[in-house]
N, C-alpha and C positions, 0 to 999 in steps of 0.2 A: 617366559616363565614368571608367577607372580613369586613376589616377597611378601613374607608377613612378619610385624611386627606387635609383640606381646610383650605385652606390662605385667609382670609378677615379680616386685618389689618384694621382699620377703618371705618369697617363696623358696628359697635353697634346702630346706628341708623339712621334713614333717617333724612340726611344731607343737598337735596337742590344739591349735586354734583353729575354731574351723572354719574360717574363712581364707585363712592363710593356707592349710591345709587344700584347700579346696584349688587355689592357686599352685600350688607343689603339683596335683595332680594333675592339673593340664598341663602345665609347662614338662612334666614326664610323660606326659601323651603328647605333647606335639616334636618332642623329639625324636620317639619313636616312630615319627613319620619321617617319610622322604620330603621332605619343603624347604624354600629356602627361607629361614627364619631369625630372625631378629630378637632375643629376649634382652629389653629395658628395664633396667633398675631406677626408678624414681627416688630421688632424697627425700626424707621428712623433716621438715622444719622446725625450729624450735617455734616457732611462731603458731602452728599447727595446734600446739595444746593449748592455747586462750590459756587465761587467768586461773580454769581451773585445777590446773595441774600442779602448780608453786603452792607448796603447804610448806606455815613457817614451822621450823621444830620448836621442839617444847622448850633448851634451854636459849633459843635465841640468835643460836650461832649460825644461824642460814635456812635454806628451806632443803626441802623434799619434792623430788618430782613423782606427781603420787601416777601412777597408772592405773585403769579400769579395767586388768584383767590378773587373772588368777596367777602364781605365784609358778 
């Protein structure tokens, strides 16, 4: 019998984002299959956001991790 293993990091529920989303829905269609199946959760790095993600705040006291997606 084969084993599959699938990568949907951030997929545990519909989120509204749709790539993530898009990820939620297969990982609920491959379960609804008879397979023997593997879902892997990937970390994300702090490293991952490069330089642009640290905005200092306005009085000084640290920064802000800003993110590029809606609210």
């Amino acid at each position: 019998m084969k084993h599959y293993v699938s990568r949907s990091g951030g997929a545990e529920r519909h989120s509204g984002v749709p790539h993530l989303d898009a990820r939620w829905q297969v990982k609920e269609h491959s379960r609804s299959l008879d397979l023997s199946l593997t879902i892997a959760r990937h970390a994300y790095f702090f490293e991952n956001f490069g330089g642009w993600a640290l905005q200092p705040q306005e009085d000084g006291a640290g920064y802000t991790l800003a993110m590029p997606l809606p609210p």
